[in-house]
mmCIF entry with sequence, helices, sheets and N, C-alpha, C, O atoms, coordinates in Angstrom:
data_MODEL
# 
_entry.id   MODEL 
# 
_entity.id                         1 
_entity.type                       polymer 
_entity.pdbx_number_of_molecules   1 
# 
_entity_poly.entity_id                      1 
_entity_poly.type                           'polypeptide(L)' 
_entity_poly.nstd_linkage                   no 
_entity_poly.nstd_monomer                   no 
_entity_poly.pdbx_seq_one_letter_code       
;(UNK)(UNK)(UNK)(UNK)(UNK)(UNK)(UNK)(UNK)(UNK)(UNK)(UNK)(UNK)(UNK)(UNK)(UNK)(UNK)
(UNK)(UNK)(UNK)(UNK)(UNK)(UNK)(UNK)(UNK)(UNK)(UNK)(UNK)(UNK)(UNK)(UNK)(UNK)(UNK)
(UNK)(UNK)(UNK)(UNK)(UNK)(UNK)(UNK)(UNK)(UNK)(UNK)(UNK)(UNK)(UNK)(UNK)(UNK)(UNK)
(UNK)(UNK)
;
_entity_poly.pdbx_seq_one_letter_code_can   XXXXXXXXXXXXXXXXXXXXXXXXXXXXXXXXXXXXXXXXXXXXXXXXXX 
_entity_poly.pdbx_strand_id                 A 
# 
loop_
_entity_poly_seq.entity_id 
_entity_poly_seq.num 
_entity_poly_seq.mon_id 
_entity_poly_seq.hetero 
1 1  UNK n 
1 2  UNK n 
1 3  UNK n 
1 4  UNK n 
1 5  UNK n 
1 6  UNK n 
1 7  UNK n 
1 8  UNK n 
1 9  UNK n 
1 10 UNK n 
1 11 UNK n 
1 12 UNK n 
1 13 UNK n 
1 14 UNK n 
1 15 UNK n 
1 16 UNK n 
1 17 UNK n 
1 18 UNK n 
1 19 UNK n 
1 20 UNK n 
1 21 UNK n 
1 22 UNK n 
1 23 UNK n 
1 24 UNK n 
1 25 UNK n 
1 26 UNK n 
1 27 UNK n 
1 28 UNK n 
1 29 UNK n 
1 30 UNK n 
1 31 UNK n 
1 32 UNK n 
1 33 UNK n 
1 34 UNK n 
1 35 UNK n 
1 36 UNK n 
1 37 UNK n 
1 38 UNK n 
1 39 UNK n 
1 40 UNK n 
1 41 UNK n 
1 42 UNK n 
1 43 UNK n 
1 44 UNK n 
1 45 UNK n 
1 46 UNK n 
1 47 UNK n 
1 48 UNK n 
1 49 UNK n 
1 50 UNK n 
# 
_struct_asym.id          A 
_struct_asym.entity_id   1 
# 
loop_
_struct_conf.conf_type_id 
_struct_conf.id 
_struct_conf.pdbx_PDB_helix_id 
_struct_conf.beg_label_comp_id 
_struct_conf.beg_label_asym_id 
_struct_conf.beg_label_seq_id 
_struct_conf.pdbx_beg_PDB_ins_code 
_struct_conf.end_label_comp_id 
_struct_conf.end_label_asym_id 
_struct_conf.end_label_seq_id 
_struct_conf.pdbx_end_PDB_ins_code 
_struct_conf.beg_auth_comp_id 
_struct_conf.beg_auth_asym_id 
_struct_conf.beg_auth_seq_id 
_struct_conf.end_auth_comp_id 
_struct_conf.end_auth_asym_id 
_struct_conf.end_auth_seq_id 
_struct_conf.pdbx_PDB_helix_class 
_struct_conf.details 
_struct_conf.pdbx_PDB_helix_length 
HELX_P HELX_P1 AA1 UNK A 3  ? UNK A 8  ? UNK A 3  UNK A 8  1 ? 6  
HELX_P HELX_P2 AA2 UNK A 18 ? UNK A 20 ? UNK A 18 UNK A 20 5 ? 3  
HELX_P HELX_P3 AA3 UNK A 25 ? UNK A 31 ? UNK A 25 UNK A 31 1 ? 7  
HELX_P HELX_P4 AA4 UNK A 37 ? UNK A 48 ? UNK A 37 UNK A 48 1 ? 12 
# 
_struct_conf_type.id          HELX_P 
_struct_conf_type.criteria    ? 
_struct_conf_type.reference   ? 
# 
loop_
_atom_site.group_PDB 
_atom_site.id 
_atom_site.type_symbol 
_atom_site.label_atom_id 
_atom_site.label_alt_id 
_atom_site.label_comp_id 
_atom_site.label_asym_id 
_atom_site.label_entity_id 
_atom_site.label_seq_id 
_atom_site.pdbx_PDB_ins_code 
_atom_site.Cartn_x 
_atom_site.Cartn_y 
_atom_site.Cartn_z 
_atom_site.occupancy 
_atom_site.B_iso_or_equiv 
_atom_site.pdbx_formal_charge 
_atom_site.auth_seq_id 
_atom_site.auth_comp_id 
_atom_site.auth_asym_id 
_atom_site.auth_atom_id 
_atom_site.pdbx_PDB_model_num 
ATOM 1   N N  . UNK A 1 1  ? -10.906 -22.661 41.709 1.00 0.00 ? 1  UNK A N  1 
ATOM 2   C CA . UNK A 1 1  ? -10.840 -24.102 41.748 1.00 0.00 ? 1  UNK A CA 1 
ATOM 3   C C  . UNK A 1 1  ? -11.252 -24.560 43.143 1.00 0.00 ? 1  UNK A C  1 
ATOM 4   O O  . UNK A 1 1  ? -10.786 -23.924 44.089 1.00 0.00 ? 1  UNK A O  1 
ATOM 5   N N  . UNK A 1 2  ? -12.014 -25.516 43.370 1.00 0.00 ? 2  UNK A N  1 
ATOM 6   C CA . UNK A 1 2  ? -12.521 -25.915 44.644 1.00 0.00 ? 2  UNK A CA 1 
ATOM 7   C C  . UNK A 1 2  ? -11.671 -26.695 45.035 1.00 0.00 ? 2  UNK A C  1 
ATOM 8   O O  . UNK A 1 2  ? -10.859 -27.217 44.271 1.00 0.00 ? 2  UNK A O  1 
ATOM 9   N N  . UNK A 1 3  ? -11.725 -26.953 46.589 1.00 0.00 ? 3  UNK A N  1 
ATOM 10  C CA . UNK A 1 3  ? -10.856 -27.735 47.291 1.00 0.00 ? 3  UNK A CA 1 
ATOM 11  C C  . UNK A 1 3  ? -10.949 -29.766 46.317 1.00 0.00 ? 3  UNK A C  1 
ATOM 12  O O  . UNK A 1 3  ? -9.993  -30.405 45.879 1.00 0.00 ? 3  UNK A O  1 
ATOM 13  N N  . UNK A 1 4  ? -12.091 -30.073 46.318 1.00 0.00 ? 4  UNK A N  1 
ATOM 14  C CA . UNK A 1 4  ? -12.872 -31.019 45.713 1.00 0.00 ? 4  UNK A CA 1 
ATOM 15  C C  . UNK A 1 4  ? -11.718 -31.431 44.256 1.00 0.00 ? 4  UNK A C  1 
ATOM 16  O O  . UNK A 1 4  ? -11.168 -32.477 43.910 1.00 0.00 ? 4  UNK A O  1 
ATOM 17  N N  . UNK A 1 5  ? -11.726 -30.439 43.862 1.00 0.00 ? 5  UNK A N  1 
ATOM 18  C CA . UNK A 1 5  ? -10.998 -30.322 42.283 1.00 0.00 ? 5  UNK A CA 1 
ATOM 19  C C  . UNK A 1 5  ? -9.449  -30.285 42.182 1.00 0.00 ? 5  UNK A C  1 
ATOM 20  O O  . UNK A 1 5  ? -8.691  -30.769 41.341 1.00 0.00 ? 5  UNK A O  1 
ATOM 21  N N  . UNK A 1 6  ? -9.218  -29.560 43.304 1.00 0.00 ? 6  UNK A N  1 
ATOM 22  C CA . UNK A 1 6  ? -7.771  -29.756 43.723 1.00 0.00 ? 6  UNK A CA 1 
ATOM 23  C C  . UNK A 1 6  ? -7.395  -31.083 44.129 1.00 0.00 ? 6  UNK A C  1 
ATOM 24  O O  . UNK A 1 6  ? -6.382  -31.534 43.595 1.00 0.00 ? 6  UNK A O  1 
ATOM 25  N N  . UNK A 1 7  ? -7.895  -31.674 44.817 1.00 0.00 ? 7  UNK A N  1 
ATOM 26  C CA . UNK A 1 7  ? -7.404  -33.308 45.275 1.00 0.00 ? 7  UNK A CA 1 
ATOM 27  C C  . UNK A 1 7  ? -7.532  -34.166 44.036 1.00 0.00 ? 7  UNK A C  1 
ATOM 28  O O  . UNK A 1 7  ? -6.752  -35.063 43.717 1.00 0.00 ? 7  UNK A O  1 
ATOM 29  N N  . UNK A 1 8  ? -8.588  -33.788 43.391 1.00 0.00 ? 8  UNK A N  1 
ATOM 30  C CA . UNK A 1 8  ? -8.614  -34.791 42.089 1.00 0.00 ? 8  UNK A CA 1 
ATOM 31  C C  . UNK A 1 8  ? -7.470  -34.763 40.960 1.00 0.00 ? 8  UNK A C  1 
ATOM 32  O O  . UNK A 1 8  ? -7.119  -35.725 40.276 1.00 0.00 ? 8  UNK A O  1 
ATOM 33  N N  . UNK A 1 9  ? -6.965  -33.455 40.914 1.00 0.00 ? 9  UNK A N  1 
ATOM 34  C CA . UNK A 1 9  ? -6.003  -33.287 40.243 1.00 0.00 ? 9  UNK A CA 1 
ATOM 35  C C  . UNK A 1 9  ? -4.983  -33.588 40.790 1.00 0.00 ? 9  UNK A C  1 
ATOM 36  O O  . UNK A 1 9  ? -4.015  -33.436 40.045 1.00 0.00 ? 9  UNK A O  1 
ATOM 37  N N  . UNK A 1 10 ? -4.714  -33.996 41.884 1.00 0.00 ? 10 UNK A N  1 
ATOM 38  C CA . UNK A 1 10 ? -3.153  -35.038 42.682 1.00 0.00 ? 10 UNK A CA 1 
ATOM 39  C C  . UNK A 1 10 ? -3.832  -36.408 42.598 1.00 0.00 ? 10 UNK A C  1 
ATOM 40  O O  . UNK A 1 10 ? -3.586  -36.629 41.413 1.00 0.00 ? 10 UNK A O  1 
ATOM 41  N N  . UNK A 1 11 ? -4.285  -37.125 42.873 1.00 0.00 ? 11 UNK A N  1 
ATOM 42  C CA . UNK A 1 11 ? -4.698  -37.779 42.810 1.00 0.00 ? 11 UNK A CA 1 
ATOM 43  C C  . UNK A 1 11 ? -4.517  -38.482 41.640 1.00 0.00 ? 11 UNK A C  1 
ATOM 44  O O  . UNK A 1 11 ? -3.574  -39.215 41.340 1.00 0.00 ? 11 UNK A O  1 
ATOM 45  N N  . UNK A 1 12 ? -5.701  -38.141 40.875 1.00 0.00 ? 12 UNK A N  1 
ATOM 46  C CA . UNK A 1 12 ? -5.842  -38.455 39.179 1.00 0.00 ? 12 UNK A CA 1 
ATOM 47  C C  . UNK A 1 12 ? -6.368  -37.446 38.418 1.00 0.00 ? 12 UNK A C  1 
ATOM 48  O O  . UNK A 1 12 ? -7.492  -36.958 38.305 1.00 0.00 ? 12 UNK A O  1 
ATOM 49  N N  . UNK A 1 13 ? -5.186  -37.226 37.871 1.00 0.00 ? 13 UNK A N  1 
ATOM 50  C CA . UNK A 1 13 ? -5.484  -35.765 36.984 1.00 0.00 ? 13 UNK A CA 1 
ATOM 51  C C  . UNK A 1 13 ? -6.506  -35.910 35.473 1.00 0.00 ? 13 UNK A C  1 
ATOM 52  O O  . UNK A 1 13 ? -7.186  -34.941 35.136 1.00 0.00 ? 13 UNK A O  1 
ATOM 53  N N  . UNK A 1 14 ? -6.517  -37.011 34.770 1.00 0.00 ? 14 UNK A N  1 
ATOM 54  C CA . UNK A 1 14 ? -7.141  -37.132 33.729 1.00 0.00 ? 14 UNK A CA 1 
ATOM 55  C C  . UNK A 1 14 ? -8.542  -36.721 34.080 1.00 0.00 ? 14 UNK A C  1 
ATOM 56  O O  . UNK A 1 14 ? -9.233  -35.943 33.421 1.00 0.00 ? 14 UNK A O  1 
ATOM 57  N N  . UNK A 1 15 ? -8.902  -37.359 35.245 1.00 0.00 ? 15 UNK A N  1 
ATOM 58  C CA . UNK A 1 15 ? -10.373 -37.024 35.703 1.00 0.00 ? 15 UNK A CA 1 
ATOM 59  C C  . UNK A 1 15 ? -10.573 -35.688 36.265 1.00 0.00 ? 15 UNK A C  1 
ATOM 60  O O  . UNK A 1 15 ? -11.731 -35.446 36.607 1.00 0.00 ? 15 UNK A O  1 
ATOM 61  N N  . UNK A 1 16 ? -9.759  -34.829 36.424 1.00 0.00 ? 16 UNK A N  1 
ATOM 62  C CA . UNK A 1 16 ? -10.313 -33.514 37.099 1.00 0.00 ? 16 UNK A CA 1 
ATOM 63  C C  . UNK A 1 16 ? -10.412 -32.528 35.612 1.00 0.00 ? 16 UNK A C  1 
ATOM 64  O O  . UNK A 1 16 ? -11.073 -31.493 35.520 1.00 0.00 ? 16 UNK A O  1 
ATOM 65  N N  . UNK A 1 17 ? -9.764  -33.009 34.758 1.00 0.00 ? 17 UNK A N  1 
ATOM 66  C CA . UNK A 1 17 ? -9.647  -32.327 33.229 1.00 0.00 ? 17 UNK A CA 1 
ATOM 67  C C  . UNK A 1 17 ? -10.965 -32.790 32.710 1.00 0.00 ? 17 UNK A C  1 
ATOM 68  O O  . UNK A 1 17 ? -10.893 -32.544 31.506 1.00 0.00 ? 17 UNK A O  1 
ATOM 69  N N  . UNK A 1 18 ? -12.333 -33.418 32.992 1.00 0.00 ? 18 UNK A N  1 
ATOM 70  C CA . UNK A 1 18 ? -12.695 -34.258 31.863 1.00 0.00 ? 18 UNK A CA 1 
ATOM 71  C C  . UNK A 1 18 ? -14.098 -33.196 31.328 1.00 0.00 ? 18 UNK A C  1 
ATOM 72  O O  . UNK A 1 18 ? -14.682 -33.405 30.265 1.00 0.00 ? 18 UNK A O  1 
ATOM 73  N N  . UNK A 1 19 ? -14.396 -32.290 32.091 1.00 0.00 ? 19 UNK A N  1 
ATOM 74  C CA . UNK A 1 19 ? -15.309 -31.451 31.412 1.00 0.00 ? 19 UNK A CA 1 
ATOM 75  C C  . UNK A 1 19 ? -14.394 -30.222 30.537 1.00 0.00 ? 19 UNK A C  1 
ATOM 76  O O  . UNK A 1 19 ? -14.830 -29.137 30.151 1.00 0.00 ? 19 UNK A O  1 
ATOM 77  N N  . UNK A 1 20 ? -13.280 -30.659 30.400 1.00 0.00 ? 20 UNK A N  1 
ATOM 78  C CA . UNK A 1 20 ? -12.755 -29.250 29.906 1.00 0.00 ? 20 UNK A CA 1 
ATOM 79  C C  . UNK A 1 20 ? -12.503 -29.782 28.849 1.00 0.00 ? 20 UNK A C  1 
ATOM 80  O O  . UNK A 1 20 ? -11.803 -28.990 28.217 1.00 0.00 ? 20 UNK A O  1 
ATOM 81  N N  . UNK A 1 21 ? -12.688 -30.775 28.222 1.00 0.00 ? 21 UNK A N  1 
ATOM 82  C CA . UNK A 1 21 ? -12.657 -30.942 26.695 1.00 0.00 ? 21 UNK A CA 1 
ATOM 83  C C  . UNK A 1 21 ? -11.910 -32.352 26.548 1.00 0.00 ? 21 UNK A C  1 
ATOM 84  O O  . UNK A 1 21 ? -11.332 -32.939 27.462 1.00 0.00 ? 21 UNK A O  1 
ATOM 85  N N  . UNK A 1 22 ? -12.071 -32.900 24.855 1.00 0.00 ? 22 UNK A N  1 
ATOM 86  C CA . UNK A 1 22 ? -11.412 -34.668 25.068 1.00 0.00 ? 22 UNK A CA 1 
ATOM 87  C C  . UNK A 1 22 ? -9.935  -34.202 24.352 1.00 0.00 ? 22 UNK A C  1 
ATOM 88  O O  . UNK A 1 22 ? -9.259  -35.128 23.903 1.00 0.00 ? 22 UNK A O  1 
ATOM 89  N N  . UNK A 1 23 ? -9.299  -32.566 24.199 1.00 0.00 ? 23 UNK A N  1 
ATOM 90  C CA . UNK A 1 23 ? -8.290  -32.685 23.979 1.00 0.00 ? 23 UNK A CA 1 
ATOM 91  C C  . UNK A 1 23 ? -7.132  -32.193 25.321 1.00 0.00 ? 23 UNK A C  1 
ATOM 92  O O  . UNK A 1 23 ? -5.919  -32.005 25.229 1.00 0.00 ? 23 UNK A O  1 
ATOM 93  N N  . UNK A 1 24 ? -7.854  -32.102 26.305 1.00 0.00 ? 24 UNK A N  1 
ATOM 94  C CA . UNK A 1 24 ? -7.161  -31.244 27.706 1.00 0.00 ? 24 UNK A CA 1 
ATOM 95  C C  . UNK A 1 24 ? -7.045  -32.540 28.679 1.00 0.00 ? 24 UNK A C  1 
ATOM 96  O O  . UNK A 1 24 ? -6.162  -32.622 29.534 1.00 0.00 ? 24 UNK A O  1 
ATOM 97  N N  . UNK A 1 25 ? -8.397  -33.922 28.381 1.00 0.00 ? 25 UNK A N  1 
ATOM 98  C CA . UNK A 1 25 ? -8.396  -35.283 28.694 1.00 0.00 ? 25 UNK A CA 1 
ATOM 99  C C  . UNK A 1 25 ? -6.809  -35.935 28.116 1.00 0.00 ? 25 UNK A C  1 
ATOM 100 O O  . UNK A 1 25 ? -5.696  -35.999 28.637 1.00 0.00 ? 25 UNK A O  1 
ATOM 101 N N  . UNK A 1 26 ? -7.193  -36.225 27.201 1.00 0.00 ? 26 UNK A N  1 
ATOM 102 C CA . UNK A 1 26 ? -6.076  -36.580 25.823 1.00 0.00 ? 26 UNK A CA 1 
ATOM 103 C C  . UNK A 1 26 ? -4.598  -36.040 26.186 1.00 0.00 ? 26 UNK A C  1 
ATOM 104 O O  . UNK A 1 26 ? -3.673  -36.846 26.079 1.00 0.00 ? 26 UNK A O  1 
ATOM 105 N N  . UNK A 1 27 ? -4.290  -34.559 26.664 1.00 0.00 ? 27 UNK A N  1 
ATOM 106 C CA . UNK A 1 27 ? -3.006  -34.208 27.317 1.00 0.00 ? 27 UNK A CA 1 
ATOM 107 C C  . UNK A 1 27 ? -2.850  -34.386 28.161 1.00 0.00 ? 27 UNK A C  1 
ATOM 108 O O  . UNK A 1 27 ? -1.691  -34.762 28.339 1.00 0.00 ? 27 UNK A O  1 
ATOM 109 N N  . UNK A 1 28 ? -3.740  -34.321 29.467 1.00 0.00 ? 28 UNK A N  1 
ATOM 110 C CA . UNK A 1 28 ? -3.237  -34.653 30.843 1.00 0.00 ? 28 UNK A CA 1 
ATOM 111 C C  . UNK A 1 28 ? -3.115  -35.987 30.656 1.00 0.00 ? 28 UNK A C  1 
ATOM 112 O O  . UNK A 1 28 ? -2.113  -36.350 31.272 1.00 0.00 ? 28 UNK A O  1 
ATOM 113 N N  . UNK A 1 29 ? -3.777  -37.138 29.966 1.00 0.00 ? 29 UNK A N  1 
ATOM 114 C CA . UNK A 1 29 ? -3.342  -38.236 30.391 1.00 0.00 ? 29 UNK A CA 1 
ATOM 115 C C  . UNK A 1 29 ? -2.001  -38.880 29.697 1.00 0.00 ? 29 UNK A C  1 
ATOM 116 O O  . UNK A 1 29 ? -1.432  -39.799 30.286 1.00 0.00 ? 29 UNK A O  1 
ATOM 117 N N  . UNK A 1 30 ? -1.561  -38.456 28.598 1.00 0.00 ? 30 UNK A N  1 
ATOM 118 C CA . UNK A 1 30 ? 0.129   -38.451 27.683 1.00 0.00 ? 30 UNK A CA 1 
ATOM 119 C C  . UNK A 1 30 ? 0.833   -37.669 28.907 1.00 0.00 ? 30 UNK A C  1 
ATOM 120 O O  . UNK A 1 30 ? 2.006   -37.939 29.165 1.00 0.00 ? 30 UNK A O  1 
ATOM 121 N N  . UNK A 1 31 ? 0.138   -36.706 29.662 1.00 0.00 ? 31 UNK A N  1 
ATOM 122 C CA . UNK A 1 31 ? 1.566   -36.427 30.762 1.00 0.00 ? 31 UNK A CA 1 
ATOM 123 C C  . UNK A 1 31 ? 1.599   -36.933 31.760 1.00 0.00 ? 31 UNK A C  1 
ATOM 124 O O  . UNK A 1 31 ? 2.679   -36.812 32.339 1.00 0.00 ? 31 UNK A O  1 
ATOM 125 N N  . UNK A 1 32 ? 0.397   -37.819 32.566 1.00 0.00 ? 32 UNK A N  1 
ATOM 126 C CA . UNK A 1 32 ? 0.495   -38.370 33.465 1.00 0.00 ? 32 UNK A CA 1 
ATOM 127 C C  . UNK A 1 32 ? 0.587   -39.614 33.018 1.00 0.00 ? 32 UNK A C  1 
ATOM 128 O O  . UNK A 1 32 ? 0.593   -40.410 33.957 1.00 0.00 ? 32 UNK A O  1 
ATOM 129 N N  . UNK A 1 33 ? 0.688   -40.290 31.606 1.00 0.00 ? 33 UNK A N  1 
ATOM 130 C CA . UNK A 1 33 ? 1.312   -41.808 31.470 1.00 0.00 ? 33 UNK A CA 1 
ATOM 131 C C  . UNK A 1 33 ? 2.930   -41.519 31.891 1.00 0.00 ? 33 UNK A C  1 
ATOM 132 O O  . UNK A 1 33 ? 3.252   -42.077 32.940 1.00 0.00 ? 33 UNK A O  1 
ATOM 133 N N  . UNK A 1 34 ? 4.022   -40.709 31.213 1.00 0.00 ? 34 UNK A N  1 
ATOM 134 C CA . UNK A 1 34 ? 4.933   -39.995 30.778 1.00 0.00 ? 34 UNK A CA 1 
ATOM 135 C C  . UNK A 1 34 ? 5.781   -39.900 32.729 1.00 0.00 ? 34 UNK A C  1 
ATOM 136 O O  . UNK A 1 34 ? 6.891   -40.163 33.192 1.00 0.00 ? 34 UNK A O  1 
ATOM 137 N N  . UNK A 1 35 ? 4.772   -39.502 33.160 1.00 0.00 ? 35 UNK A N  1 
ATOM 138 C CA . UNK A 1 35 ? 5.512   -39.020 34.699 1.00 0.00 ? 35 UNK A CA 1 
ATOM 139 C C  . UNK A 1 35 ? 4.094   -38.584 36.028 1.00 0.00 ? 35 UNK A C  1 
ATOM 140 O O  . UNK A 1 35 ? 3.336   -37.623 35.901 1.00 0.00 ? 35 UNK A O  1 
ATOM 141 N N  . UNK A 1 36 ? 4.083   -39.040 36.568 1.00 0.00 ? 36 UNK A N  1 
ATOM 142 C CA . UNK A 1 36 ? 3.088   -38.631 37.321 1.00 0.00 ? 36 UNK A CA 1 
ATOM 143 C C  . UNK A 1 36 ? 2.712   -36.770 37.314 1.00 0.00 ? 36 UNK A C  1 
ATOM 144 O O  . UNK A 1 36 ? 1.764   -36.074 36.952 1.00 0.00 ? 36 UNK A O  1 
ATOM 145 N N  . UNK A 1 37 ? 4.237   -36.508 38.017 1.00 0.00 ? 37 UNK A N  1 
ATOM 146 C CA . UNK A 1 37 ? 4.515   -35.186 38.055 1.00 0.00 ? 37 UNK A CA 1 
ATOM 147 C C  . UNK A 1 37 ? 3.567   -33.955 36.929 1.00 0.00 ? 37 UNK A C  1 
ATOM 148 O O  . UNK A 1 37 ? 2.860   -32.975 37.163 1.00 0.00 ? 37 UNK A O  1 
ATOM 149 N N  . UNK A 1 38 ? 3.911   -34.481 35.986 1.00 0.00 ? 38 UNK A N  1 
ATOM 150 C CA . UNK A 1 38 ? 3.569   -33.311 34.766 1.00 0.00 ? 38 UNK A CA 1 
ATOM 151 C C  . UNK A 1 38 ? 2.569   -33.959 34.337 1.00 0.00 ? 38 UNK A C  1 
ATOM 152 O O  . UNK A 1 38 ? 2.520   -33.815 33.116 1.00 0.00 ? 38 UNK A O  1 
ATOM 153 N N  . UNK A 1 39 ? 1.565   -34.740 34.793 1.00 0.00 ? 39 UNK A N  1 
ATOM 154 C CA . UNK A 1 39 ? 0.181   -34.723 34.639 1.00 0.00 ? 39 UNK A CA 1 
ATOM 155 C C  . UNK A 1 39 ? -0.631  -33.762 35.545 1.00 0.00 ? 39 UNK A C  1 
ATOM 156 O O  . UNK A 1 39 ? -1.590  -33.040 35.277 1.00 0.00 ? 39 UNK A O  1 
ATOM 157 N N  . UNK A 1 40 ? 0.273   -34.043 37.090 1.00 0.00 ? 40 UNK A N  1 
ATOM 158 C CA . UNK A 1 40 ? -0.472  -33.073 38.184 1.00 0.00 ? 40 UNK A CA 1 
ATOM 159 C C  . UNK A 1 40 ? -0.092  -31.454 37.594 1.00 0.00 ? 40 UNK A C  1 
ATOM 160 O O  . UNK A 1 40 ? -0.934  -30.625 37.939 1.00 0.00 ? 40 UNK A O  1 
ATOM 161 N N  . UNK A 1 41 ? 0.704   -31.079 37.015 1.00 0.00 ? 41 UNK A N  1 
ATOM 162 C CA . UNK A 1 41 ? 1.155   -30.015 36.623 1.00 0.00 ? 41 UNK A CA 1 
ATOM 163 C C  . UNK A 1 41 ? 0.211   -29.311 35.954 1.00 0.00 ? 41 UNK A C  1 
ATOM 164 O O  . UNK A 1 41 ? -0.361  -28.248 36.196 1.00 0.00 ? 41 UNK A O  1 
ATOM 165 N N  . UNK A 1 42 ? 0.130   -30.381 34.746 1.00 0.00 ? 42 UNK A N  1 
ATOM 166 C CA . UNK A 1 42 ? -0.905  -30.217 33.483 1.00 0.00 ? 42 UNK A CA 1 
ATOM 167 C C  . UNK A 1 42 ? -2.375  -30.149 33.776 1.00 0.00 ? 42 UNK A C  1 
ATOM 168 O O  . UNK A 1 42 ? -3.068  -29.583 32.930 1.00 0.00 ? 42 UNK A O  1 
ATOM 169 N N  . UNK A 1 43 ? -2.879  -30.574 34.701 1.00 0.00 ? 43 UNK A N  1 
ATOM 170 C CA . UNK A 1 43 ? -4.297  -30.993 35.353 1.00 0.00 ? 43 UNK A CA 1 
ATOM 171 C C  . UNK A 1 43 ? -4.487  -29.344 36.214 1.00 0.00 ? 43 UNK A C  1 
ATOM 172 O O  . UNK A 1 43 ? -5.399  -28.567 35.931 1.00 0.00 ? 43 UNK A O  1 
ATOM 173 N N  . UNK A 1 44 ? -3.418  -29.060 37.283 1.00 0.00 ? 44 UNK A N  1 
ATOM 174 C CA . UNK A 1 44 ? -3.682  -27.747 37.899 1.00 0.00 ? 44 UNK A CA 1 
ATOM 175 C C  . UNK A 1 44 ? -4.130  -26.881 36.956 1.00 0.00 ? 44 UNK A C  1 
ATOM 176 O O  . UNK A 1 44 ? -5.271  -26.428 36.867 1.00 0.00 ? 44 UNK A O  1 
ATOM 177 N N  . UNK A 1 45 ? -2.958  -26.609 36.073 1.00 0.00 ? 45 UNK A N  1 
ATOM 178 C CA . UNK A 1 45 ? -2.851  -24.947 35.000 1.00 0.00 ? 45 UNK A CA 1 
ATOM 179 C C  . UNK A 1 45 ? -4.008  -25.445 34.298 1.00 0.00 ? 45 UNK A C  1 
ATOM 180 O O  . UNK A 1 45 ? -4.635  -24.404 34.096 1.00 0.00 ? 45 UNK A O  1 
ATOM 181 N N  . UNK A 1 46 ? -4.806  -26.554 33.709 1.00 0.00 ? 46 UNK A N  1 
ATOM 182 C CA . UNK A 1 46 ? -5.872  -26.334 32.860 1.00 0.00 ? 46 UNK A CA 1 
ATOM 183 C C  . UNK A 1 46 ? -6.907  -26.240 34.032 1.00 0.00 ? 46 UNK A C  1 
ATOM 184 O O  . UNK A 1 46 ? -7.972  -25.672 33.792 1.00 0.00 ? 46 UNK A O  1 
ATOM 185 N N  . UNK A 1 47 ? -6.800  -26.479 34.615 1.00 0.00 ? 47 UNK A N  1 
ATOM 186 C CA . UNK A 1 47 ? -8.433  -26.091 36.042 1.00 0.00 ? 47 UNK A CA 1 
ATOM 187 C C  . UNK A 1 47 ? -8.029  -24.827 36.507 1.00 0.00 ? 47 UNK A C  1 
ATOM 188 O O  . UNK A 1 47 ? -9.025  -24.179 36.827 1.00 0.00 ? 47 UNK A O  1 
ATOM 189 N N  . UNK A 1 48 ? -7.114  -24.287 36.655 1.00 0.00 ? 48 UNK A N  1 
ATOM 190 C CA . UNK A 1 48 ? -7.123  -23.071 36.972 1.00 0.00 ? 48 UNK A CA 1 
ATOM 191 C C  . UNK A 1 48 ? -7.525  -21.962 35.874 1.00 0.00 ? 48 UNK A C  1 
ATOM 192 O O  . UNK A 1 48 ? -8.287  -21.027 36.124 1.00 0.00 ? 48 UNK A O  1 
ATOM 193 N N  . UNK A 1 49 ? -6.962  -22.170 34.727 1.00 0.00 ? 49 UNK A N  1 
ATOM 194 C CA . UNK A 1 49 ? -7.467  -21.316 33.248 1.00 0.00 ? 49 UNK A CA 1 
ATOM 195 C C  . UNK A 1 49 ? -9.242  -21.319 33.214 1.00 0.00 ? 49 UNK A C  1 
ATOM 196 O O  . UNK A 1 49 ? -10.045 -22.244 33.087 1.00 0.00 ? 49 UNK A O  1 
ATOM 197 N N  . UNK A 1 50 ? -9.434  -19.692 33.406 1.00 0.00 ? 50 UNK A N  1 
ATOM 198 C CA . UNK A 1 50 ? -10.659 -18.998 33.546 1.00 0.00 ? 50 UNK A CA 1 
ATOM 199 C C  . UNK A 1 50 ? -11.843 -19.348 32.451 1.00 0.00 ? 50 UNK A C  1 
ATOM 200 O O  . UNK A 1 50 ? -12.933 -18.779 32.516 1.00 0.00 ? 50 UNK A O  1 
# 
């Protein structure tokens, strides 16, 4: 994960998810409506998955 990709995912996580599919879009943003927290959560572990 690049430094670049990492800030986007604190930041605003829906957008660092958005090439990884409109259902990984679709979850990070139900967890970052939900709580900030567990969007940034949700946004890391799917950018980190190989």
């Amino acid at each position: 994960m690049s430094c670049l990709r990492a800030i986007l995912c604190i930041i605003f996580p829906p957008l660092a998810v958005i090439d990884k599919g409109c259902g990984s879009v679709i979850l990070v943003f139900a967890l970052t409506l939900c709580a900030w927290v567990p969007g940034v959560i949700g946004a890391i572990l799917i950018c980190n998955k190989q």
